[in-house]
C-alpha positions in Angstrom: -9.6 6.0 20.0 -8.7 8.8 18.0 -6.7 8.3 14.2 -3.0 8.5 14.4 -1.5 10.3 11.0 3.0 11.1 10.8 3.8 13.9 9.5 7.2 15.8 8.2 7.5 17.6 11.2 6.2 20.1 13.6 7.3 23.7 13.3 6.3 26.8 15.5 3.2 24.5 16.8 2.3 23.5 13.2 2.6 20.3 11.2 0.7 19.9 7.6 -0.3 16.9 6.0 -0.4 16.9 2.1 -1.3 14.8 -1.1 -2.8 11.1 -0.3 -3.2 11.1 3.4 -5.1 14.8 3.1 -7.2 13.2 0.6 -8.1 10.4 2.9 -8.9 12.9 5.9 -10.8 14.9 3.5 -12.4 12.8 1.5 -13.2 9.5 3.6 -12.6 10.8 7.1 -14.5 14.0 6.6 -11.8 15.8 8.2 -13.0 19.4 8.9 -11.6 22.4 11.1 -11.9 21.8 14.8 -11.5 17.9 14.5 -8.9 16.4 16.6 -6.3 13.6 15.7 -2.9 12.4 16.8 -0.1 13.4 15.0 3.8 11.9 15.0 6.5 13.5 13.6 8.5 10.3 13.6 10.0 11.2 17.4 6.7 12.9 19.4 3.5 12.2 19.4 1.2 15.5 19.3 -2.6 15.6 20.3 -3.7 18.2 17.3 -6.5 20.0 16.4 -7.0 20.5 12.1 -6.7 24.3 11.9 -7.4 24.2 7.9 -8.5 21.3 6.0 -7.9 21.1 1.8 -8.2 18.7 -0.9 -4.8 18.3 -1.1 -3.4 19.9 2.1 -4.7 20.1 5.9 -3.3 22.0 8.4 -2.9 20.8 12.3 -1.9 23.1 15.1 -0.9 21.2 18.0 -2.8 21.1 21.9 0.2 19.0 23.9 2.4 16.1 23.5 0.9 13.2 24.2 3.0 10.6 26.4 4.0 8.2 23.1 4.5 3.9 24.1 8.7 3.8 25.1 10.1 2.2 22.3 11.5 -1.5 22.9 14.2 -3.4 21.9 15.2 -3.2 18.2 13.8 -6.0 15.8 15.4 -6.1 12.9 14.1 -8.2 9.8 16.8 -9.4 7.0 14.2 -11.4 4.5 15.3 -12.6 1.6 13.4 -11.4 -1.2 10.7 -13.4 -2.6 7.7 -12.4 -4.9 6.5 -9.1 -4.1 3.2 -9.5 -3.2 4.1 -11.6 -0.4 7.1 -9.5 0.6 4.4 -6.6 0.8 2.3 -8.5 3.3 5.1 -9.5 5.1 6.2 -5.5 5.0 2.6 -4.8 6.3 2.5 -7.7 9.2 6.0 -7.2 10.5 5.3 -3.4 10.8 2.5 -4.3 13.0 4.0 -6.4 14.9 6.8 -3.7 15.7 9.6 -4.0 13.4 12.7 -1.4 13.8 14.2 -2.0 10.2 13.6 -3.9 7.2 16.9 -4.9 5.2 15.9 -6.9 1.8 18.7 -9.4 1.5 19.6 -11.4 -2.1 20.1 -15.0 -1.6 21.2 -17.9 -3.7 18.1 -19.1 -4.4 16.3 -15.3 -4.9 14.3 -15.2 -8.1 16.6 -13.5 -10.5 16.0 -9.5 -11.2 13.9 -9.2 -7.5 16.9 -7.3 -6.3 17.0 -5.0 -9.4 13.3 -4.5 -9.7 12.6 -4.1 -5.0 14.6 -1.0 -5.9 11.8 0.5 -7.6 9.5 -0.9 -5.1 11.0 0.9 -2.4 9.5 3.5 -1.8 5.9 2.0 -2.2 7.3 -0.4 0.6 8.1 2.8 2.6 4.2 3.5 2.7 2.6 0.2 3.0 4.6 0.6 6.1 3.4 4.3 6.8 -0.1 3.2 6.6 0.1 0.1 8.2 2.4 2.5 11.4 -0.9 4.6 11.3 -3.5 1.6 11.7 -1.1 -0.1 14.9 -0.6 3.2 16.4 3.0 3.3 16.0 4.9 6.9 17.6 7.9 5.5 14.8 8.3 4.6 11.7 10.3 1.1 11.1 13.4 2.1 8.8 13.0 0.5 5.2 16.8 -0.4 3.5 18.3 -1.1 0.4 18.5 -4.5 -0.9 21.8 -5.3 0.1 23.7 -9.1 -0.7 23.7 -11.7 2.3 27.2 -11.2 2.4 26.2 -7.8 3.5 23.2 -9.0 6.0 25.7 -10.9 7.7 27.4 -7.9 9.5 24.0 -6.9 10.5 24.7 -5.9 14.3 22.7 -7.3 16.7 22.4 -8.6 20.2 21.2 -12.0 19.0 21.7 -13.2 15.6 18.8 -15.7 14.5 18.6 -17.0 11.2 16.0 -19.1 10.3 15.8 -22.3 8.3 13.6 -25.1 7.9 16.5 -28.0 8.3 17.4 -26.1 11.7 16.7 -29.3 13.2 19.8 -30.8 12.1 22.4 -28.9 13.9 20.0 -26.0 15.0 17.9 -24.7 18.0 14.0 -24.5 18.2 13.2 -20.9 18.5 10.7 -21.7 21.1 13.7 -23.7 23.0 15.8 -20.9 23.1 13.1 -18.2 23.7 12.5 -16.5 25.8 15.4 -18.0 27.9 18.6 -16.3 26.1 17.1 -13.0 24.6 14.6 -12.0 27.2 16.1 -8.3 28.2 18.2 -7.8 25.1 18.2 -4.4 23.6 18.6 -6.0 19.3 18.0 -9.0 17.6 17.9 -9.9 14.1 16.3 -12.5 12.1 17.6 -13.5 9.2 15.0 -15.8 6.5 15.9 -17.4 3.3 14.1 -17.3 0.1 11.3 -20.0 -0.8 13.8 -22.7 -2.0 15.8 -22.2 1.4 19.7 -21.6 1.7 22.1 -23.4 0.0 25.1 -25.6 1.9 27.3 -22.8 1.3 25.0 -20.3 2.6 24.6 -22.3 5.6 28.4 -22.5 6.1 28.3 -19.0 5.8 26.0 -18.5 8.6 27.9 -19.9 11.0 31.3 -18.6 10.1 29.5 -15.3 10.8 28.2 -16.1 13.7 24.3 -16.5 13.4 22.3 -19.1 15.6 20.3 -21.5 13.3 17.1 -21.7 14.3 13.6 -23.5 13.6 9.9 -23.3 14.2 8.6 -26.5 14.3 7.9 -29.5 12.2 5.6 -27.7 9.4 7.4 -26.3 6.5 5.9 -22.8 6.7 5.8 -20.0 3.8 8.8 -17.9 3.9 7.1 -15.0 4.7 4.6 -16.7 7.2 7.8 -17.9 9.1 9.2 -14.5 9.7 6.6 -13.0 10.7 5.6 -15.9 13.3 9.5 -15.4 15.0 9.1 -11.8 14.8 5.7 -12.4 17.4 7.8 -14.7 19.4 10.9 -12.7 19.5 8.8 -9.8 20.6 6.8 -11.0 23.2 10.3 -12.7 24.7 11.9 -9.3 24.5 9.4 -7.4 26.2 9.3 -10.1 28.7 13.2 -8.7 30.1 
């Protein structure tokens, strides 16, 4: 199966990769003139043939588009922001898993300066998910926001609204339960997951009041990141199912 590289765009027949991906073509992938690999310019996929291959810049020129996987329904993520390390995996696994946006949300119980300091971090987000698009075979790139407060996160738009906490059992729905009976066949829905020392009551209240459906995994208390990324599988697989 042959690599899968996005690029700015294709112009006249010609895209051009530059910088750390052409050094990784280059230098580990051997890339030389002749050598064949898809390209994506974010829309279209390409099959495209390297016409010049640099250090720091290779050249394709494209053969045909290539019928690209018909984007589903929209997934959006709104995790609250929790140590970075972890947030990066979770960056890296949701993309995978085929996440349409990413919006970092400050909670209550955030550590203090992670929305100051995932400002910074943005952009090296932006190509953890890049790479890990590349590796899944992605024809898009999932859309990386600004930190934004939950009061913002709130108005996220959506078909289906899930946010999920770990005391969902008391007043709340089982994801499981509820999928994929209500969403299968919807074209958005969000999930919303709180920081590692969960919402607060008036977070909670605040939920509701803005209409998002409570909802909970299961019995074991899971890792804030491990849990979104476990309802992002089942939300897909439900979605697809419509």
């Amino acid at each position: 199966m042959r690599k899968r590289f996005f690029v700015d765009g294709v112009r006249n027949g010609h895209a051009a990769i530059e910088g750390e991906d052409a050094r990784h073509l280059t230098r580990v992938l051997r890339a030389a003139p002749g050598q064949r690999y898809e390209i994506s310019d974010n829309s279209d996929v390409y099959l495209a043939e390297i016409e010049s291959a640099q250090k720091e810049r290779v050249i394709f020129r494209t053969i045909k588009r290539l019928e690209a996987r018909r984007a589903g329904p929209r997934m959006i993520l709104c995790p609250a922001l929790i140590k970075f390390d972890r947030f990066e995996w979770m960056v890296e696994k949701a993309t995978e898993l085929g996440v349409s946006e990413i919006v970092p949300v400050e909670a209550a119980r955030s550590e203090r300066g992670l929305e100051r300091a995932a400002r910074k971090r943005l952009e090296r987000w932006r190509r953890i998910a890049l790479e890990a698009s590349q590796q899944s075979r992605r024809a898009q790139l999932p859309e990386l926001r600004q930190p934004v407060s939950l009061e913002a996160a709130l108005l996220q738009p959506a078909r289906f609204r899930l946010a999920l906490d770990e005391e969902g059992a008391e007043g709340g729905a089982r994801l499981t339960a509820i999928l994929p009976r209500e969403v299968a066949g919807a074209d958005s829905i969000a999930i919303l997951t709180g920081p590692e020392g969960g919402w607060t009551e008036r977070e909670r209240a605040a939920l509701g009041q803005a209409g998002w459906t409570r909802v909970w995994l299961g019995p074991l208390i899971l890792r804030t990141e491990t849990a979104a990324i476990a309802a992002l599988a089942v939300a897909g697989q439900s979605l697809a199912a419509g």
